[in-house]
C-alpha positions, -999 to +999 in steps of 0.1 A: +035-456-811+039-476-776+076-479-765+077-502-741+111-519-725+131-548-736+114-581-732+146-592-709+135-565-681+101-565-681+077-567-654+044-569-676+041-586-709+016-604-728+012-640-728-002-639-759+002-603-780-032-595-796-034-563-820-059-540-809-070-555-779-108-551-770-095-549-732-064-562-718-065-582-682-036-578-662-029-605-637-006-604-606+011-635-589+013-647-549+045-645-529+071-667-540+055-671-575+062-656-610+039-654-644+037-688-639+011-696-621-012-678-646+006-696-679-026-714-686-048-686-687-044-670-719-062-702-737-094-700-717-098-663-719-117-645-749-089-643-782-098-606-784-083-596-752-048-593-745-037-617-716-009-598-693+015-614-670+035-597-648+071-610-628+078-590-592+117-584-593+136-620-584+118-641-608+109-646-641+118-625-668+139-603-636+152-634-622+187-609-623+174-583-602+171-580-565+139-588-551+120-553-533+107-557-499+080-533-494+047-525-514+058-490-520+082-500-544+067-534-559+036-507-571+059-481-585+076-510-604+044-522-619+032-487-621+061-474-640+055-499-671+015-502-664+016-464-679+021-480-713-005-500-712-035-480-705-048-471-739-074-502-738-099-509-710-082-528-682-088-551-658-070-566-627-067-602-610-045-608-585-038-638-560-024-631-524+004-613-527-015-603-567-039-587-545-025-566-526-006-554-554-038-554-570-056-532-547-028-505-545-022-500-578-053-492-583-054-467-556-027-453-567-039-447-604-070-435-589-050-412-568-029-400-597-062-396-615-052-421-642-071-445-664-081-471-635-095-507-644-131-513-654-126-545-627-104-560-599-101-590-590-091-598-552-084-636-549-070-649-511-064-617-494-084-609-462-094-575-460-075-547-446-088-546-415-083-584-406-048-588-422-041-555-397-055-577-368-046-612-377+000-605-383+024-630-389+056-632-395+068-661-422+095-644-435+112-644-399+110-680-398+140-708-400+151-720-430+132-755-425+103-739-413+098-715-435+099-750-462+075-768-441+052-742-445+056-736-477+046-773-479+019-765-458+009-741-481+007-757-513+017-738-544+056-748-547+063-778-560+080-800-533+109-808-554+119-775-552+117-771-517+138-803-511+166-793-536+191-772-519+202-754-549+169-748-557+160-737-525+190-714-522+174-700-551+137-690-535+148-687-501+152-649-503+128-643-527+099-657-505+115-640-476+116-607-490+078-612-506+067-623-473+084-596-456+065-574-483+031-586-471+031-590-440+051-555-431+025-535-448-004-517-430-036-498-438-022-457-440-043-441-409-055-413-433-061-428-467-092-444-478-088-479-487-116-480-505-120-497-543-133-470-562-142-496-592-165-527-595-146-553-574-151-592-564-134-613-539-124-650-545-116-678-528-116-708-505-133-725-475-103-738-461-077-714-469-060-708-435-044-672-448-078-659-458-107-678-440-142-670-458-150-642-428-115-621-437-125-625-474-166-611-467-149-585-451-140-567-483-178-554-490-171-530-464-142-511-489-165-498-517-198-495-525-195-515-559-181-544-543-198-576-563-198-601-541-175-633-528-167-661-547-161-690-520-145-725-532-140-760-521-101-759-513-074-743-497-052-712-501-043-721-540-079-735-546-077-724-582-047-745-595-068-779-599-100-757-615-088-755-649-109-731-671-135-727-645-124-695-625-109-681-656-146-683-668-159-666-638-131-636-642-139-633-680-178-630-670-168-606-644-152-586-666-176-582-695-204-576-672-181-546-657-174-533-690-212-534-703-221-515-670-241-543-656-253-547-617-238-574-594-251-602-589-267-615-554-238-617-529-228-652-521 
């Protein structure tokens, strides 16, 4: 039987627990963000599947724990309690931040020749190479303009920007996560490249991952499925309702039934 830690510290869990899972679809939140941002999903995904959110240290269900602040030790965090999860067929989703985590844990289950997911997801992350050419530095900001972009950004609700207790509560949070990001860099001698069916989402006006960054992903594996472009901006997906849900859930069963990709878009 599956041991798996105390609901209190966990950085995975089910949103919904389903014995016997067909599949299981873990997804992975942006910087600044918790579970949250996916609470919705469970509902328009198929019953059969088991729905997994996951919490980054700081937040959430580890709201009592120090936020990391490098993607070394986020992925061995999420790898450490993936392990006891891998006895269904998997799939990842992850947004921003998500997929970047996204991306190198599956490297690194690939790498420690480990079950590895049957899909990924990569929603709002440029590729590799232009994240590597295009830096920034948001977590270096002043406090008021690191809330103005925030505001910029969309994704935080302003109310919690504008209260100071509440803000006292993010502040390092989003500075660590953004530290997180944008301090990592491609490894010179290891191969970046998805080794499973993968497809990249998002938007036309997303100013963190314009629609050229995003194309640039079906250079990193040769069972890349295509881009997914969207009216909207960086968290294009919150308004969508069921619809990109949908898409993942059609992206998934097609991966697990073996099926070719689509025509890129």
């Amino acid at each position: 039987m599956v041991t798996r830690p105390d609901a209190a510290s966990r950085a995975v869990f089910p949103a919904r627990p389903v014995p016997r899972p067909q599949a299981r679809l873990f997804l992975f939140h942006h910087a600044g963000g918790s579970h949250q941002v996916f609470r919705d999903w469970a509902r328009y995904l198929p019953p059969e599947w088991e729905v997994c959110l996951t919490d980054a240290p700081g937040r959430g269900m580890l709201a009592e724990t120090a936020p990391v602040h490098d993607v070394e030790s986020l992925v061995r965090k999420f790898l450490d309690e993936l392990l006891l999860w891998l006895d269904r067929p998997f799939a990842f989703f992850g947004h921003s931040m998500g997929a970047l985590v996204a991306h190198e844990l599956t490297l690194a289950l690939a790498e420690a020749r480990l079950p590895v997911p049957v899909w990924v997801g990569l929603s709002a992350r440029g590729c590799p190479r232009s994240v590597a050419e295009r830096p920034t530095s948001l977590h270096r900001l002043s406090a008021d303009r690191l809330r103005a972009e925030l505001a910029r950004m969309g994704g935080t609700p302003q109310h919690v920007l504008d209260d100071p207790e509440l803000w006292g509560l993010l502040e390092p949070v989003i500075r660590a996560d953004f530290g997180l990001v944008e301090n990592w860099r491609p490894a010179v001698h290891r191969s970046l490249d998805v080794p499973v069916p993968f497809t990249v989402f998002g938007a036309t006006r997303d100013p963190w991952a314009a629609p050229a960054e995003l194309a640039g992903w079906s250079e990193y594996g040769e069972r890349f499925r295509g881009c997914r472009l969207f009216e909207g901006e960086h968290f294009y997906f919150a308004s969508r309702g069921p619809e990109i849900p949908a898409l993942v859930a059609q992206e998934v069963r097609a991966a697990l039934a073996g099926l070719p990709a689509r025509t890129r878009s």
